[in-house]
N, C-alpha and C positions, 0 to 999 in steps of 0.2 A: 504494500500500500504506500505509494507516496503522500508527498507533507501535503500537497491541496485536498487529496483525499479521504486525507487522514484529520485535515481540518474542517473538513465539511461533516466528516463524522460524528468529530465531537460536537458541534455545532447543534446539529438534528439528534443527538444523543440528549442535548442539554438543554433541547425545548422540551422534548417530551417529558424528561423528568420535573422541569418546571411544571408542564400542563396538568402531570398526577398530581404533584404537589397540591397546586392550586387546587385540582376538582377535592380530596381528600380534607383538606382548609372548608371549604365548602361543607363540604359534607359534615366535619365536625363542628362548626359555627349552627349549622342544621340541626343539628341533635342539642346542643346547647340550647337555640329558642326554645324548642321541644319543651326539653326539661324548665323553662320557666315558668310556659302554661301550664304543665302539668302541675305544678307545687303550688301555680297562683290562687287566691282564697275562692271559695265559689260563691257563687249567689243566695241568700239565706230564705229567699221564697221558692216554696215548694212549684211542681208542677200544678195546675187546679182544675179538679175533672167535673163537670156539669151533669157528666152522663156517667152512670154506675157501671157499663159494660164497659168503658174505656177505660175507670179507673180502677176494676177489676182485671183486667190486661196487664197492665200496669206493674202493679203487685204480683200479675203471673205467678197466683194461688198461694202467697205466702199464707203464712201462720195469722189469721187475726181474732182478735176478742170482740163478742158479739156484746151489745147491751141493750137493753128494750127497756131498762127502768121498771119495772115489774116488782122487784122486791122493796122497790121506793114507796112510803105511805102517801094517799093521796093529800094535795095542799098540803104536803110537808113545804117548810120555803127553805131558802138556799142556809147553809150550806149543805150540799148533800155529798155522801161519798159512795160510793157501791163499786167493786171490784176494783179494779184501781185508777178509779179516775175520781175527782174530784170536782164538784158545780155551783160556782159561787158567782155574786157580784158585787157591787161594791154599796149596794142598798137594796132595800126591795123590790118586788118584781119578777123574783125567778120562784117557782113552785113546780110539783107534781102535781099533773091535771087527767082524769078520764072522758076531757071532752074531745068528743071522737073528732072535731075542727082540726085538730093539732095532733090524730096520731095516725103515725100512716100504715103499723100494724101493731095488733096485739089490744092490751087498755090502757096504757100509760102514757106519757109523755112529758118530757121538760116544757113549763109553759113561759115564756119571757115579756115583757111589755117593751119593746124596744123603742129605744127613742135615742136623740142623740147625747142627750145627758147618762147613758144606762149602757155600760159593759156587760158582756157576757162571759165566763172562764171556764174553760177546761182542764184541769190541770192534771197530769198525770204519775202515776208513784214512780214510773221506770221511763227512760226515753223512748219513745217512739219518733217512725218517720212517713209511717200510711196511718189516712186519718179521712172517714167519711160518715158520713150524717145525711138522714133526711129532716128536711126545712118543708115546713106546711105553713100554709096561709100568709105567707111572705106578700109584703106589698098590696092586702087587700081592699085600700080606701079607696072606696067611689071615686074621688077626683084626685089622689095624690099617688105618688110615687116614692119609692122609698131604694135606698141603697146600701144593702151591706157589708159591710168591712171587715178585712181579718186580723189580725195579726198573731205571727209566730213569735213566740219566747220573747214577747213582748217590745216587737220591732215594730218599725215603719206598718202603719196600716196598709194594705193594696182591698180595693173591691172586687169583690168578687161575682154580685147581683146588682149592675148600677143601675140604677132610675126604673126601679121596675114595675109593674102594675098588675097584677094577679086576680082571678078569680076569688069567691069565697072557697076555703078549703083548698085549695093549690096546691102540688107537693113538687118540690126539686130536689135534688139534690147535687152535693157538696163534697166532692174527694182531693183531698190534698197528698200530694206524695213527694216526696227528696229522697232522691237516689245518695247523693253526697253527702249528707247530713243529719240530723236527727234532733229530736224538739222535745221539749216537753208539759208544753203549753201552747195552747189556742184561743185568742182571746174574740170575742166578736161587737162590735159596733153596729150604729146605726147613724144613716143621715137625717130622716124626720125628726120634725119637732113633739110632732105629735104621736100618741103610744100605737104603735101594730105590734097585736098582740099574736106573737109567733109561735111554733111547735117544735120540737127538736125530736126526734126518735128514731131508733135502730143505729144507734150508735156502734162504729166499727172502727177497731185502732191495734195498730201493732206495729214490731218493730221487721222488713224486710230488707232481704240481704237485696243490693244488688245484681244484674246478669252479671255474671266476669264478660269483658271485653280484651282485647289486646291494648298492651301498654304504648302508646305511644315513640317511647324510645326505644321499646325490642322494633316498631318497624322503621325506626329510624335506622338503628343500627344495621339492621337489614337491607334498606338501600343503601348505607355508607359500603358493608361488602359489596353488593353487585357494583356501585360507581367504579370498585378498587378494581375490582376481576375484569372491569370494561377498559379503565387504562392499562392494567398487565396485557391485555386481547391486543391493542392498538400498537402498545410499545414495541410486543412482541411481531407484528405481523410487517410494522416499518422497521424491525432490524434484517428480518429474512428476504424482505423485499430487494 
C-alpha cells in the first residue's frame, strides 16, 4: 500500500469511527431523556370513569370491596364507619336514608344535602387507588344546575359532573382509578347555593396492581444495541469494499 493510499485509508477509517461514535452519543443522550420521564413525579388525579363497564376494564377484575350501607342504622348522621371506610362532613347533612330516590340497589343509602358550603369524605383505613360509587338524583332542580367536585387526598378540586341537570331519581355513576398512585381519601363538593339533596350507594374501593408494561429504558437500550450492530454492519462492509 503506498502513502496516498494508505492516507486515504486512514482518513475513511476515521470518519467512520467518528460517525459510530456520534450515533452511540446519541443513542446514550436517548436513554438519559428516557430515564428523566420515567423518575418525573406523575399526575395526582386519577383516571375518571362515567361508565361502570369502562371502569370495570380498567381495574381488569382486581380484588374490590363491595359496600351497600346495609348494616348502617337508618338517619344515623355522619360520622359513620362500616368496613373500612369512613363518612363524614364537616357539619350536618350527611345520614343513612331508605328513600328508595337515592338508592340504586338494595334499602340503604348515604343521603347528602349538597351545596357549596357542605363537603363530603370518604376516608379510608388502608390506601386505595380504584374507587366507584353510584350518585342518584344528582342535579334534580327544575331550573338549576349543579356541578360536582372531587378531590383526592385533599388536593386541587377537578369536576367531574359540571352544570348538570337530571331527572327526578337519576343514577350515574362515578369511577376513579390511578395506575401510579394511591389515595386515601375522596373528598366531594358542590357548586349550588342551594341544597340537592343527593344519594350515594354501592360503594366499591380497593387497592389494584397495575398491567406490567415494558420499561422504557430496556427499549431504549435495545435500540442503542441495534444503532451499534448497524455501524459495526456499515464499518465493516466499507473496509471489504
Amino acid at each position: 500500500m503506498n502513502v496516498l493510499n494508505l492516507n486515504l485509508w486512514y482518513r475513511r477509517e476515521t470518519k467512520l469511527h467518528n460517525k459510530g461514535r456520534a450515533a452511540l452519543l446519541g443513542a446514550m443522550a436517548f436513554v438519559a431523556a428516557l430515564a428523566v420521564v420515567e423518575t418525573a413525579p406523575v399526575s395526582a388525579t386519577p383516571m375518571v370513569h362515567s361508565d361502570e363497564a369502562s371502569f370495570n376494564a380498567a381495574v381488569n377484575g382486581g380484588s374490590m370491596t363491595m359496600e351497600g350501607f346495609r348494616s348502617l342504622n337508618i338517619l344515623q348522621p355522619d360520622p359513620v364507619t362500616t368496613g373500612g371506610v369512613t363518612i363524614n362532613g364537616p357539619g350536618p347533612g350527611i345520614l343513612i336514608t331508605h328513600n328508595q330516590r337515592f338508592i340504586t340497589e338494595g334499602d340503604h343509602a348515604v343521603h347528602w344535602n349538597a351545596n357549596r358550603y357542605s363537603v363530603f369524605n370518604f376516608t379510608f383505613d388502608t390506601a386505595i387507588n380504584a374507587f366507584g360509587i353510584d350518585i342518584a338524583d344528582f342535579g334534580s332542580f327544575k331550573f338549576f344546575s349543579n356541578t360536582l367536585r372531587v378531590s383526592i387526598d385533599g388536593g386541587e378540586f377537578f369536576d367531574v359532573f359540571k352544570n348538570f341537570r337530571g331527572a327526578d331519581g337519576n343514577e350515574l355513576f362515578l369511577g376513579l382509578f390511578d395506575e401510579d398512585s394511591s389515595f386515601t381519601s375522596v373528598t366531594f363538593a358542590a357548586t349550588t347555593r342551594l341544597p340537592d339533596f343527593i344519594g350515594f350507594d354501592r360503594l366499591q374501593y380497593g387497592l389494584i396492581e397495575a398491567t406490567p408494561v415494558s420499561e422504557p429504558a430496556t427499549l431504549a437500550l435495545f435500540g442503542l444495541g441495534l444503532a451499534g450492530l448497524g455501524v459495526l454492519r456499515r464499518r465493516r462492509s466499507h473496509a471489504t469494499a
